[in-house]
Every structure is written in C-alpha cells, then in structure tokens.
mmCIF file of the N, C-alpha and C atoms, coordinates in Angstrom:
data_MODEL
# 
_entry.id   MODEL 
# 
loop_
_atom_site.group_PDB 
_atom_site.id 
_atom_site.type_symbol 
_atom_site.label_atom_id 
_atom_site.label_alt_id 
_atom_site.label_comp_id 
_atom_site.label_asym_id 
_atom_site.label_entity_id 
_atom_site.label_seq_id 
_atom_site.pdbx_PDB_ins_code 
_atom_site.Cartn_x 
_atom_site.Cartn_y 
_atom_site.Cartn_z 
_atom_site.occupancy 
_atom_site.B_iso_or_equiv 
_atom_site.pdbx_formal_charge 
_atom_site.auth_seq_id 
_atom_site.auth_comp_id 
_atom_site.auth_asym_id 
_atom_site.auth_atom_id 
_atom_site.pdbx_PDB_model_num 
ATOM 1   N N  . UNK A 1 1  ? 298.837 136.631 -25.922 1.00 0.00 ? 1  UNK A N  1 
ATOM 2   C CA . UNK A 1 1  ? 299.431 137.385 -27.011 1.00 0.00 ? 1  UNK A CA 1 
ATOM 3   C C  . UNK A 1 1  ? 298.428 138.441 -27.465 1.00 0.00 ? 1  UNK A C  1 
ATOM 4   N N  . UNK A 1 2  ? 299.148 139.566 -27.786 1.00 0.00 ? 2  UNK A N  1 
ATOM 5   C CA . UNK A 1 2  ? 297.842 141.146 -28.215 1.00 0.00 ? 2  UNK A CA 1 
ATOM 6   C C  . UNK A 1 2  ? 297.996 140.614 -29.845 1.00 0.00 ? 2  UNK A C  1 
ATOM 7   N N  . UNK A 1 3  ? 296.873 141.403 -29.992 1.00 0.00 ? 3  UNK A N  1 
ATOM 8   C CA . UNK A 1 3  ? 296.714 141.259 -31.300 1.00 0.00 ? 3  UNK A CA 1 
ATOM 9   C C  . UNK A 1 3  ? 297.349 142.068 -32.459 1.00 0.00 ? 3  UNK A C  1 
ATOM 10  N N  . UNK A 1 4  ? 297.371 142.048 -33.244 1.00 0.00 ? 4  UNK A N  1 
ATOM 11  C CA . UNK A 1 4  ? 298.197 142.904 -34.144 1.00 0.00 ? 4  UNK A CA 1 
ATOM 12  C C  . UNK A 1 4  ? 297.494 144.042 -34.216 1.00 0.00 ? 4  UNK A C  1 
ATOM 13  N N  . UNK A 1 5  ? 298.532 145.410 -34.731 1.00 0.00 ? 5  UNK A N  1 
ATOM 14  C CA . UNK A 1 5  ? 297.701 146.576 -34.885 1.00 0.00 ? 5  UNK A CA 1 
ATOM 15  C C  . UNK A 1 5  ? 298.297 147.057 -36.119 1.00 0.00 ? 5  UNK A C  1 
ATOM 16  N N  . UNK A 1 6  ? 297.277 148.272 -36.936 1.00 0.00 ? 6  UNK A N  1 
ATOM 17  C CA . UNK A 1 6  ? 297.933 148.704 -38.167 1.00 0.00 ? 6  UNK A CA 1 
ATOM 18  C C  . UNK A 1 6  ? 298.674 149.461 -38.004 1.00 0.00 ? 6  UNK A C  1 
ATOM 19  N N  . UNK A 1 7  ? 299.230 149.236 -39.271 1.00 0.00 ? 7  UNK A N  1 
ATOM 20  C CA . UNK A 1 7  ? 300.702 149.753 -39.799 1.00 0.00 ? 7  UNK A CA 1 
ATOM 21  C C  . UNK A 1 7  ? 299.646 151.559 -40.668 1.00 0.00 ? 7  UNK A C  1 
ATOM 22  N N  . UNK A 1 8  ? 298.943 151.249 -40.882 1.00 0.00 ? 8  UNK A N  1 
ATOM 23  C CA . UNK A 1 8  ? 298.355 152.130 -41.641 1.00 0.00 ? 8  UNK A CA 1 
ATOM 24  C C  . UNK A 1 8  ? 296.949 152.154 -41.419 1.00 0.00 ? 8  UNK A C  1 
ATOM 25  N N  . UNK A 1 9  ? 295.606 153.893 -41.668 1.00 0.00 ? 9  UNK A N  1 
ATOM 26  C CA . UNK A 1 9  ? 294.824 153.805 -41.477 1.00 0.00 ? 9  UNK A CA 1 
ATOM 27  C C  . UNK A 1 9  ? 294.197 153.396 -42.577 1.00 0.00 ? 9  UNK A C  1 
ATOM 28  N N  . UNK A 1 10 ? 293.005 152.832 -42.320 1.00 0.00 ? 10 UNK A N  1 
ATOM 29  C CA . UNK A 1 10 ? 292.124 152.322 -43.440 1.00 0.00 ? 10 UNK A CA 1 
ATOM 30  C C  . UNK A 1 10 ? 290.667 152.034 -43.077 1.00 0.00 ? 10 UNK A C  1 
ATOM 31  N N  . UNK A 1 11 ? 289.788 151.664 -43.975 1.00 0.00 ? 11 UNK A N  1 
ATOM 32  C CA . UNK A 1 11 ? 288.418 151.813 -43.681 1.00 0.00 ? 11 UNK A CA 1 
ATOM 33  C C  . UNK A 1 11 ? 288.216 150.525 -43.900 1.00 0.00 ? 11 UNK A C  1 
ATOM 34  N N  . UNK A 1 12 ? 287.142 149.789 -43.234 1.00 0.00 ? 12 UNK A N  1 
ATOM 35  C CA . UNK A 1 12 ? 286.776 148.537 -43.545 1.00 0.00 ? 12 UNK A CA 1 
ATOM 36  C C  . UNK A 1 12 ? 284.811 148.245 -42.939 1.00 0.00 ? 12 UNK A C  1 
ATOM 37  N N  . UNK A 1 13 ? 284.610 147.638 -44.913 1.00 0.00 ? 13 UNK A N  1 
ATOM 38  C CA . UNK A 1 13 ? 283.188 147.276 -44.600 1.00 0.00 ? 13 UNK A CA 1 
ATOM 39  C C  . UNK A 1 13 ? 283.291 145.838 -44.302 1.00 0.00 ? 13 UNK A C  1 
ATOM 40  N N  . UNK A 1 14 ? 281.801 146.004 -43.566 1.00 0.00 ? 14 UNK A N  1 
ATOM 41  C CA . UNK A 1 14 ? 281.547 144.418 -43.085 1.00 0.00 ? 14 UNK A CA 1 
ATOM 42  C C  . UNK A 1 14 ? 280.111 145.354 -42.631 1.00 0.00 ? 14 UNK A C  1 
ATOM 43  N N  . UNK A 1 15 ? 279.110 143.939 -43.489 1.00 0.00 ? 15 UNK A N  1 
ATOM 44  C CA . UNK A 1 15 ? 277.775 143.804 -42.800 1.00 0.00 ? 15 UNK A CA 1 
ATOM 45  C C  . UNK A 1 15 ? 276.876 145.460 -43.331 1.00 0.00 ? 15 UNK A C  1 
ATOM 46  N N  . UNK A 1 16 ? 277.188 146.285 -43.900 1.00 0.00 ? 16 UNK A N  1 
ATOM 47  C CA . UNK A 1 16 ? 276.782 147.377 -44.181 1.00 0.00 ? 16 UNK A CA 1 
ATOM 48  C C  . UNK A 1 16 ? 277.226 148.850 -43.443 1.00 0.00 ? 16 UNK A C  1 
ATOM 49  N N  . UNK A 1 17 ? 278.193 148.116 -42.590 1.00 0.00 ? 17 UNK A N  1 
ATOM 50  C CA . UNK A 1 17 ? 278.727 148.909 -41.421 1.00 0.00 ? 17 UNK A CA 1 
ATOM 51  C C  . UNK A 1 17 ? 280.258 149.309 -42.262 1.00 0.00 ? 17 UNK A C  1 
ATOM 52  N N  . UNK A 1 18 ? 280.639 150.838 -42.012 1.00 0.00 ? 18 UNK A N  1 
ATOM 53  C CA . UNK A 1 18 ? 282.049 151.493 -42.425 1.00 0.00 ? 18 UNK A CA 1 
ATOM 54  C C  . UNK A 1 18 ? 282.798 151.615 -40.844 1.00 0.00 ? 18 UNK A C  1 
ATOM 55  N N  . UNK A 1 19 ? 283.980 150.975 -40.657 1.00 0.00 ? 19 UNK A N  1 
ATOM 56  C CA . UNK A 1 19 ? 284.927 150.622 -39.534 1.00 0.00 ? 19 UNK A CA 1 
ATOM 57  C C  . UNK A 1 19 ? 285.880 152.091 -39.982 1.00 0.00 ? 19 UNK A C  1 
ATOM 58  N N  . UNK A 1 20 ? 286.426 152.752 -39.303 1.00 0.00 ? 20 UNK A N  1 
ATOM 59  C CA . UNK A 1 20 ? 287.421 153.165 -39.373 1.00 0.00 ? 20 UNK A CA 1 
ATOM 60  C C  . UNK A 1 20 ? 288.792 152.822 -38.777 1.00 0.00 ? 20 UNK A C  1 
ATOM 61  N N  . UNK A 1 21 ? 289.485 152.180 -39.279 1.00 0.00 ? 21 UNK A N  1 
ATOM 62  C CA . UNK A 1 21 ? 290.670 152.207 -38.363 1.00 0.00 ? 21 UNK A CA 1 
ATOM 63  C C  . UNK A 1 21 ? 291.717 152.955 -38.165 1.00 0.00 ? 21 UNK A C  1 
ATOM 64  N N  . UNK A 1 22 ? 292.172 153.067 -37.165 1.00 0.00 ? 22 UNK A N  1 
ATOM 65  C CA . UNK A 1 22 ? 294.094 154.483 -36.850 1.00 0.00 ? 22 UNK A CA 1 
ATOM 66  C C  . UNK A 1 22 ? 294.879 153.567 -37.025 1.00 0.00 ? 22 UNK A C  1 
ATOM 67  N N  . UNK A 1 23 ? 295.875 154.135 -37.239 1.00 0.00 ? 23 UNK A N  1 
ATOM 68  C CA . UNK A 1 23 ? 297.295 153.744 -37.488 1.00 0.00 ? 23 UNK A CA 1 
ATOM 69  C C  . UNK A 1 23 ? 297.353 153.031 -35.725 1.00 0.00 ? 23 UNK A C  1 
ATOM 70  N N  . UNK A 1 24 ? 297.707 151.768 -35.525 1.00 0.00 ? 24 UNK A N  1 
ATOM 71  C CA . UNK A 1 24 ? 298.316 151.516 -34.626 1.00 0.00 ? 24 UNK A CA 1 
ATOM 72  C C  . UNK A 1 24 ? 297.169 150.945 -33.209 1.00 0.00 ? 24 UNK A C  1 
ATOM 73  N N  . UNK A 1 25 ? 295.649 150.882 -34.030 1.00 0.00 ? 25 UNK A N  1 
ATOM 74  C CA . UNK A 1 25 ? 294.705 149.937 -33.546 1.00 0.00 ? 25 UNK A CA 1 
ATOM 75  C C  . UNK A 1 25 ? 294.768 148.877 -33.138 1.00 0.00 ? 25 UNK A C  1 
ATOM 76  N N  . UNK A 1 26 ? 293.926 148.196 -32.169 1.00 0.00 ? 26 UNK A N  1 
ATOM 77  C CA . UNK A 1 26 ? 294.334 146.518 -32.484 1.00 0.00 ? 26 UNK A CA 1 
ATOM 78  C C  . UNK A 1 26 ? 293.225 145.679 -33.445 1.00 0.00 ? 26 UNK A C  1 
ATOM 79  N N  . UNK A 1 27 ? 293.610 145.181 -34.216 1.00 0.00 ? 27 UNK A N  1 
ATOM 80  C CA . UNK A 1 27 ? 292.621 143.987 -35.194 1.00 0.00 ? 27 UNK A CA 1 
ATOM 81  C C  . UNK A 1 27 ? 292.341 143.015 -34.693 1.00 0.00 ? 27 UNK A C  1 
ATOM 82  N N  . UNK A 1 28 ? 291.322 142.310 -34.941 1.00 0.00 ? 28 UNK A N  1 
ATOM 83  C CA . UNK A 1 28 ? 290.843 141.030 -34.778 1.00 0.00 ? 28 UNK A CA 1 
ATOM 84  C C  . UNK A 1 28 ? 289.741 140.635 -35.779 1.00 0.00 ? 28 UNK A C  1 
ATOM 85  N N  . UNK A 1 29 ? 290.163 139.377 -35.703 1.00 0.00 ? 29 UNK A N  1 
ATOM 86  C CA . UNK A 1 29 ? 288.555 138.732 -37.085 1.00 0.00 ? 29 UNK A CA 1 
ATOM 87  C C  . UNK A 1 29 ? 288.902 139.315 -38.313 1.00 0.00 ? 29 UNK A C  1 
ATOM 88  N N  . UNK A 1 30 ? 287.561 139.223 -38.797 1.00 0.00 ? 30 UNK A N  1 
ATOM 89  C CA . UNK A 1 30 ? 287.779 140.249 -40.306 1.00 0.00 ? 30 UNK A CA 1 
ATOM 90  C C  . UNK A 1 30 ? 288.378 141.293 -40.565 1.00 0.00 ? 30 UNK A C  1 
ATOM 91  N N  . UNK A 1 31 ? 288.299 142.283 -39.641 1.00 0.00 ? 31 UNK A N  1 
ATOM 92  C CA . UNK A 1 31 ? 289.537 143.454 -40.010 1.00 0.00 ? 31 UNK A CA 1 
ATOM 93  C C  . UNK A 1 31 ? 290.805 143.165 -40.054 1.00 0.00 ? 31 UNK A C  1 
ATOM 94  N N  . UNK A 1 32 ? 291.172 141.995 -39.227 1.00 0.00 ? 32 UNK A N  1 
ATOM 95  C CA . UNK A 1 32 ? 292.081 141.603 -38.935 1.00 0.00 ? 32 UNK A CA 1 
ATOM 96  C C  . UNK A 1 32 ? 292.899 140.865 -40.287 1.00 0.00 ? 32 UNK A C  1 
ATOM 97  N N  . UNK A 1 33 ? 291.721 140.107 -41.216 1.00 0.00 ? 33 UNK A N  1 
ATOM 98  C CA . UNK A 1 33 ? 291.988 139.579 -41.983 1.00 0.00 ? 33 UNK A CA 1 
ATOM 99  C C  . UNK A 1 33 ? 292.386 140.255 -43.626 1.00 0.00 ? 33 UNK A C  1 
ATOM 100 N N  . UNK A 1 34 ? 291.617 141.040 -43.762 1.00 0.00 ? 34 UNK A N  1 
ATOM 101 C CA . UNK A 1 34 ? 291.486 142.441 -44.183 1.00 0.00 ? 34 UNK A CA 1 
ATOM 102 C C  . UNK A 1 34 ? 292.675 142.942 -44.572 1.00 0.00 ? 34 UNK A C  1 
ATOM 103 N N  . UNK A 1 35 ? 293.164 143.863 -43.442 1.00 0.00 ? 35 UNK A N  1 
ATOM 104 C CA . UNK A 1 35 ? 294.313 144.229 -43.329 1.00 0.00 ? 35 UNK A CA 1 
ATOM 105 C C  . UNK A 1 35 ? 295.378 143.582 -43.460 1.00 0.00 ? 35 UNK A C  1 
ATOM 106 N N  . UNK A 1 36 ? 295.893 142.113 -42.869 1.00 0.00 ? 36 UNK A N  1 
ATOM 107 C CA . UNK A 1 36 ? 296.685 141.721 -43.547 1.00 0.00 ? 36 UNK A CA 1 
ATOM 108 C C  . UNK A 1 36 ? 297.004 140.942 -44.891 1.00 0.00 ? 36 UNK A C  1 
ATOM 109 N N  . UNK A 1 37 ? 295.538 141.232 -45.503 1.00 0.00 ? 37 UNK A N  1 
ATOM 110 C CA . UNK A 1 37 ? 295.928 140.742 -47.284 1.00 0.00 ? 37 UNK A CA 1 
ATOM 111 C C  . UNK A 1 37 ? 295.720 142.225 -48.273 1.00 0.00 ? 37 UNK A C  1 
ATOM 112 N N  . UNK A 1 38 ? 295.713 143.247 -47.548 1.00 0.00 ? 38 UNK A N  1 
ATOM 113 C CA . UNK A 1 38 ? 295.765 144.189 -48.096 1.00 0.00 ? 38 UNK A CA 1 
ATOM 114 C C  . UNK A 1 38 ? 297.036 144.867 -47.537 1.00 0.00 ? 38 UNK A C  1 
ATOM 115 N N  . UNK A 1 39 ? 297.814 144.724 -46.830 1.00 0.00 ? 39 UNK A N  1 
ATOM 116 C CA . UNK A 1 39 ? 299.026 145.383 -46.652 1.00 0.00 ? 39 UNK A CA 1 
ATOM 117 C C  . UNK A 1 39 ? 298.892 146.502 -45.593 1.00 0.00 ? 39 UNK A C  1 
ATOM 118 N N  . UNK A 1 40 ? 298.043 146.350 -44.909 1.00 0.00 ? 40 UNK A N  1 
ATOM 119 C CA . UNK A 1 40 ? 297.787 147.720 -43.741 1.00 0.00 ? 40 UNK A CA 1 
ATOM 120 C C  . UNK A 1 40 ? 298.183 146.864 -42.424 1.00 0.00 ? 40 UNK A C  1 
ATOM 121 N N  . UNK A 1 41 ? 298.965 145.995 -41.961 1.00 0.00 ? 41 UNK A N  1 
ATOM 122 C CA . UNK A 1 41 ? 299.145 145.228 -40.897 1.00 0.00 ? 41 UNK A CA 1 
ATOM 123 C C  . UNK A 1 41 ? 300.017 144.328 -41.140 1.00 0.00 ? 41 UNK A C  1 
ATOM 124 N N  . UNK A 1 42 ? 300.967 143.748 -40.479 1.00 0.00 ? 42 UNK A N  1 
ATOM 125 C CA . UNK A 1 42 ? 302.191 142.515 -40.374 1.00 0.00 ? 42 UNK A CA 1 
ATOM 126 C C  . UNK A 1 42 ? 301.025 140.627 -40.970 1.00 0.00 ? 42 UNK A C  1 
ATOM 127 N N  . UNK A 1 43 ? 302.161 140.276 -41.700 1.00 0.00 ? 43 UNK A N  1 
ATOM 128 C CA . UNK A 1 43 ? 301.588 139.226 -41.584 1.00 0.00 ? 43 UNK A CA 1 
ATOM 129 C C  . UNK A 1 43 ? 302.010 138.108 -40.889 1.00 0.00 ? 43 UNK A C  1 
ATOM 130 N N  . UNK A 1 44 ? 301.295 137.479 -40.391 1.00 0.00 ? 44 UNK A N  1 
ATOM 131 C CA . UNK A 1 44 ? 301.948 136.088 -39.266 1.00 0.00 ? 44 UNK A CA 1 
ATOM 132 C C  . UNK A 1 44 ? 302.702 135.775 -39.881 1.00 0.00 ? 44 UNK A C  1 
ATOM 133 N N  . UNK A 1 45 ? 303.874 135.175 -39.419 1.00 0.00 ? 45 UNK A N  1 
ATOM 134 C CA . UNK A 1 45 ? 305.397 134.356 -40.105 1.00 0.00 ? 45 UNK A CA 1 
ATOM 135 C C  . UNK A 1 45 ? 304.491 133.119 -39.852 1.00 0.00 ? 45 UNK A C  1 
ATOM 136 N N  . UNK A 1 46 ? 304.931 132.543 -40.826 1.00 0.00 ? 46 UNK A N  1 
ATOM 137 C CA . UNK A 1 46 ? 304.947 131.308 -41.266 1.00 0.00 ? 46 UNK A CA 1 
ATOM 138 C C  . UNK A 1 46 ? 305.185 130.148 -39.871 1.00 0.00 ? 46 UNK A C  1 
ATOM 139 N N  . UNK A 1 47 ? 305.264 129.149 -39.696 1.00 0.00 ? 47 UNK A N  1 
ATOM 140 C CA . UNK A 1 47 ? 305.205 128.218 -38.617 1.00 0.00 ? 47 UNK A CA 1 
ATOM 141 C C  . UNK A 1 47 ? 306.791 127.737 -39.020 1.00 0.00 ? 47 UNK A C  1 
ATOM 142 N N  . UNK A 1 48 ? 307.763 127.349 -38.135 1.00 0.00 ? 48 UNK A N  1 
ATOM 143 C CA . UNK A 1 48 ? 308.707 126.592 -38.788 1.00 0.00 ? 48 UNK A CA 1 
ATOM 144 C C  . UNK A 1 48 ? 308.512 125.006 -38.879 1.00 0.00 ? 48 UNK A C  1 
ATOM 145 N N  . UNK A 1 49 ? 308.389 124.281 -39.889 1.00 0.00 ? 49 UNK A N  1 
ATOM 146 C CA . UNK A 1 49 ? 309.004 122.715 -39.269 1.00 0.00 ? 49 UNK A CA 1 
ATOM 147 C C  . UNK A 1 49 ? 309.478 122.457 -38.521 1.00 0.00 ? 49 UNK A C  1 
ATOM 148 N N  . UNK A 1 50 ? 309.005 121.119 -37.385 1.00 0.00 ? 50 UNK A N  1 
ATOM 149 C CA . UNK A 1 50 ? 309.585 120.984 -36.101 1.00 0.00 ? 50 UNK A CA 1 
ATOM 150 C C  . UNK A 1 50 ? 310.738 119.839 -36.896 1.00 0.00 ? 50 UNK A C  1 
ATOM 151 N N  . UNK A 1 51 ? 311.367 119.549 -36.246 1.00 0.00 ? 51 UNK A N  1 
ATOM 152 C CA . UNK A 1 51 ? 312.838 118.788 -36.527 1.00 0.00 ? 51 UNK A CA 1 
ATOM 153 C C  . UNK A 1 51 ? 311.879 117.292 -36.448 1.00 0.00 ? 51 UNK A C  1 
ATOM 154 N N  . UNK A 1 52 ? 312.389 116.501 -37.204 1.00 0.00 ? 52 UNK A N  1 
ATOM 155 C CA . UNK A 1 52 ? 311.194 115.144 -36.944 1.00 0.00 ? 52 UNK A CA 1 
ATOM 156 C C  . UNK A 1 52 ? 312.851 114.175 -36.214 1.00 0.00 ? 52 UNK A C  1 
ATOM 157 N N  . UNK A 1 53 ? 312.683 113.256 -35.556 1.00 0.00 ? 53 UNK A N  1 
ATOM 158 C CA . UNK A 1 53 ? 313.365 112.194 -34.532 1.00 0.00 ? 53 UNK A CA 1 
ATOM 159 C C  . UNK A 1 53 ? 313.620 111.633 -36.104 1.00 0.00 ? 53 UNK A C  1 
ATOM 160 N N  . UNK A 1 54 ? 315.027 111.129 -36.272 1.00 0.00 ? 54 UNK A N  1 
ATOM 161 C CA . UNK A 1 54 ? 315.317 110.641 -37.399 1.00 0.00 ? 54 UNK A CA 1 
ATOM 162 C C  . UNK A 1 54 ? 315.316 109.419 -36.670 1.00 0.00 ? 54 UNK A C  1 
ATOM 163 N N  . UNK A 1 55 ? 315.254 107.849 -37.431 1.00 0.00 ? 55 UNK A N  1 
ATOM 164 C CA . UNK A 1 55 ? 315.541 106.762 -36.920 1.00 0.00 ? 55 UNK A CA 1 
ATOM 165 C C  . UNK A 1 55 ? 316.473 106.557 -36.780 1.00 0.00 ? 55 UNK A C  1 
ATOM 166 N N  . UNK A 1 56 ? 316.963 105.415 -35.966 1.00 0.00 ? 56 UNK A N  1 
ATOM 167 C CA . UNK A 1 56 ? 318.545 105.258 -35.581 1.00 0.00 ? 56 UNK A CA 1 
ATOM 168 C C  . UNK A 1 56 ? 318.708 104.321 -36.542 1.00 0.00 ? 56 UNK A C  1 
ATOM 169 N N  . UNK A 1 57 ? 320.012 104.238 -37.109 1.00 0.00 ? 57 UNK A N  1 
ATOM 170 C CA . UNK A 1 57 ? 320.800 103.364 -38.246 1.00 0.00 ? 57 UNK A CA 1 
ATOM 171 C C  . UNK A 1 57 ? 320.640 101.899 -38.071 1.00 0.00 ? 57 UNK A C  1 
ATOM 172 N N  . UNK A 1 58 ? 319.935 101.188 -39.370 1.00 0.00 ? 58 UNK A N  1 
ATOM 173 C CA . UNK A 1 58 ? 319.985 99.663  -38.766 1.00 0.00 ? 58 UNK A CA 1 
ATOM 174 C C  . UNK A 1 58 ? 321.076 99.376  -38.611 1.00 0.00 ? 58 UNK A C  1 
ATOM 175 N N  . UNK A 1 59 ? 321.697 98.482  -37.881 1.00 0.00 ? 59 UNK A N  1 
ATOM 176 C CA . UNK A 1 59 ? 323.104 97.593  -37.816 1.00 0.00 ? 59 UNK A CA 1 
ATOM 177 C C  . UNK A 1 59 ? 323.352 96.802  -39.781 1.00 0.00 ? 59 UNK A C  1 
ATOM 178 N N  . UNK A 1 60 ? 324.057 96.987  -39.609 1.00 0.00 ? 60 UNK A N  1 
ATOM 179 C CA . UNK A 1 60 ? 324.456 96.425  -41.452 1.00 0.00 ? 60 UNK A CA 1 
ATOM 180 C C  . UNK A 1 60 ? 324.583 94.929  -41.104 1.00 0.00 ? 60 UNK A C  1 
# 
C-alpha cells in the first residue's frame, strides 16, 4: 500500500529542519502524522468490527 499524499502544501518542522511539502507528495512518519491532525492529508478510516461467531442457542 503507497502512502498517503497531501491534499494541500505545507511546511513541517522536525529536529530544527523546515520540510516543505507539494500538494500531492507522499508522507510518512511525522509528516505523515502532522498532516493528518492538521487537515493537509486524508485520515485513515477507522477499522470496522469484525462480526464475532455468536453462540449457538442452548436447547431449552
């Protein structure tokens, strides 16, 4: 699976270092993280619940 890319450009520090990113980069790690709690990138959907094995009915 590729990694996500932005939706929007933006700048990102880390370490004393200025990142630039383009519209339509790929992220990873901290930029990665970055961007999607700041709104410049998709955020992962959620996981669904797997269906759990219901037990079978005791006999009455």
């Amino acid at each position: 699976m590729s990694n996500p890319k932005a939706t929007h450009a933006f700048t990102f520090r880390e370490g004393g270092k200025v990142t630039v990113y383009k519209k339509g980069q790929e992220l990873s790690g901290a930029a990665l993280a970055h961007a999607q709690a700041n709104g410049f990138a998709p955020k992962p959907e959620p996981e669904k619940p797997k269906a759990e094995a219901k037990p079978a009915a005791e006999p009455k």
